[in-house]
C-alpha positions, 0 to 999 in steps of 0.5 A: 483464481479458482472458483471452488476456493469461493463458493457463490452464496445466493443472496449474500456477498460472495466470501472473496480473499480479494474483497478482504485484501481491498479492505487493508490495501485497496486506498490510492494513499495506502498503495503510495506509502506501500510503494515509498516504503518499498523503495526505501523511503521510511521518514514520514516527511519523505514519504509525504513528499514523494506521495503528496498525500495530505498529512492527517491522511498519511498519519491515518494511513501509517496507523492502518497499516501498521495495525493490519501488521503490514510495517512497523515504526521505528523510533529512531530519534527520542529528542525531538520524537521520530519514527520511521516505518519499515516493511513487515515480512507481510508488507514485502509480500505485496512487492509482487503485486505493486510491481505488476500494478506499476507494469499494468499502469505503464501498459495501459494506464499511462497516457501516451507521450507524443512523440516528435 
């Protein structure tokens, strides 16, 4: 971070790329969806399953992340209706980031297992 890209305005919030990025992806359920789609998991159902998120919160989720230009859904069956949503180039670019956050997780995160 360099601290001459965001200058401090005193008396107001500080113009921060970071604060704008929360903004689109800084939700527990947006990350999981991001992390499933990574993964290759693009069906709804899946994607609910492997997250647990409650359903009205996945479709709220799915519909931001699709209006921020993060994934695109696919129709893929017209009887009955089915969409699958797939990574945009901009939601592949956040690879990187869920990556070091799974690894950060895991470092100091995860609860320690016992061991016998």
């Amino acid at each position: 971070m360099s601290r001459d890209s965001e200058p401090t305005n005193p008396g107001a919030p500080r113009a921060c790329s970071i604060a704008d990025a929360l903004d689109v992806v800084g939700e527990r359920w947006t990350l999981l969806v991001l992390r499933e789609l990574g993964l290759g998991v693009h069906r709804f159902k899946d994607i609910r399953t492997n997250t647990g998120a409650p359903r009205e919160t996945l479709t709220l989720r799915l519909r931001k992340l699709e209006e921020s230009g993060l994934i695109e859904r696919r129709r893929y069956s017209e009887r009955p209706p089915r969409d699958e949503y797939l990574l945009t180039a901009a939601g592949r670019d956040l690879e990187p980031v869920l990556r070091g956050l799974r690894q950060w997780g895991e470092r100091h995160a995860t609860p320690l297992r016992r061991t016998s």
